[in-house]
Steps between C-alpha positions, in 0.01 A plus 500: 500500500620869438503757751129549364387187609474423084633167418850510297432393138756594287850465737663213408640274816764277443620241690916435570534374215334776284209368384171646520276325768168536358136353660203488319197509707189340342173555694204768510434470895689862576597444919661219356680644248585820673680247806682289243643807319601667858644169591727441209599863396642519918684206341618716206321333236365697179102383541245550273115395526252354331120437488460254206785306324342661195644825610843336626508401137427815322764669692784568258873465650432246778842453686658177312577362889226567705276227743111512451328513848109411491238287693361147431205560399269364221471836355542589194640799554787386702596157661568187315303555261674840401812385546456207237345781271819676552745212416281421149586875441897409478552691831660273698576651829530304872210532718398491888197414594310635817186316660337461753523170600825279373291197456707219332312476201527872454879454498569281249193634281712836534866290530392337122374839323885633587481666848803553693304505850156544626484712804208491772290788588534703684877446355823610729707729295820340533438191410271670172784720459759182503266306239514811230880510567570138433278533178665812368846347529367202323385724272835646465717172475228419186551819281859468578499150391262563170723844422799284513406224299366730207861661516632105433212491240605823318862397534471085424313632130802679376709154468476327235391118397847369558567691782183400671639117389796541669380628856213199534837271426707712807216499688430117500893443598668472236872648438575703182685169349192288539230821390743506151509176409128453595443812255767402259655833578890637568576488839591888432198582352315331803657717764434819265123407528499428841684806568226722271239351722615515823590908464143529326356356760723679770629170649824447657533167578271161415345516791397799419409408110274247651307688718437816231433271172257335742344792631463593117335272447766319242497150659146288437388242718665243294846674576435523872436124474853418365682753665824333676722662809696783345818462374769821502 
């Protein structure tokens, strides 16, 4: 809140690591969604609120890390319901649920549609406000992990059929001898590909050729099946 008692909507908090901690809060009751917004903007939290997922999803910049706060409720402006309305839109964001009783069937009705928690009402704020923390770092580690492996992508389609050849060959353990004669290839001209690909593909060592060419996406299931311990 500013010194106006307003809520803060444009400041952007950041956590230590500099990334914009962002809460979207999905519900029309307005105690409820004044408390939650006091609660997690003391927290430092960017919040923002909602009263239909229809107008969460006509909002245009929505923070690309941000954790969806709403009720289970069979509503279907907000609840399970929305939130599986929201996922067929292509925004896939995590979610904690609030209700007011944590019945077991409730759970893993809420566990199976994505959830990262289901908090009882009336909720305590730490533990809500450790739930939306564990789901924004997960969010995190997964746009890291996606941003990284569309670098590989973008990297692993500038080498070329041979090259490509030659790092499934490395990959599954063999030496440069073995990868030429398999190829019917110089040795010399061998270690030039593998050399291409590995700077292409900013690798340093096979370990490390392994890991990126998997994580773009070069080795099929039917190389991970004959993959043998690596060989330097």
């Amino acid at each position: 809140m500013d010194k106006q008692g307003n809520p803060i909507k444009q400041r952007q908090l950041k956590d230590e690591a500099g990334t914009t901690k962002s809460v979207l809060i999905l519900h029309d009751d307005k105690p409820l969604v004044k408390t939650l917004t006091q609660l997690f903007e003391s927290h430092r939290f960017d919040t923002r609120a909602y009263e239909s997922f229809r107008e969460l999803l006509s909002t245009k910049n929505l923070p690309e890390s941000a954790c969806l706060v709403t009720c289970v409720s069979d509503d279907g402006k907000f609840g399970l319901q929305a939130y599986e309305q929201i996922k067929q839109s292509g925004l896939h964001i995590p979610v904690v649920f609030l209700a007011e009783k944590r019945e077991v069937q409730l759970v893993v009705k809420a566990m199976r549609s994505g959830a990262e928690d289901v908090v009882e009402l009336p909720f305590d704020g730490k533990m809500l406000v450790d739930s939306v923390a564990r789901a924004l770092d997960r969010c995190r580690k997964f746009l890291l992990r996606t941003a990284q492996e569309d670098g590989f992508r973008l990297r692993a389609a500038s080498l070329t059929k041979r090259e490509c050849e030659v790092v499934k060959l490395v990959v599954s353990g063999m030496l440069n001898k073995e990868i030429a004669g398999c190829l019917g290839l110089a040795l010399v001209t061998v270690k030039v590909h593998r050399g291409k690909a590995m700077r292409k593909l900013g690798a340093r060592t096979s370990a490390e050729l392994a890991m990126f060419a998997r994580q773009a996406g070069l080795l099929t299931k039917g190389d991970a099946m004959t993959l043998r311990p690596q060989i330097s």
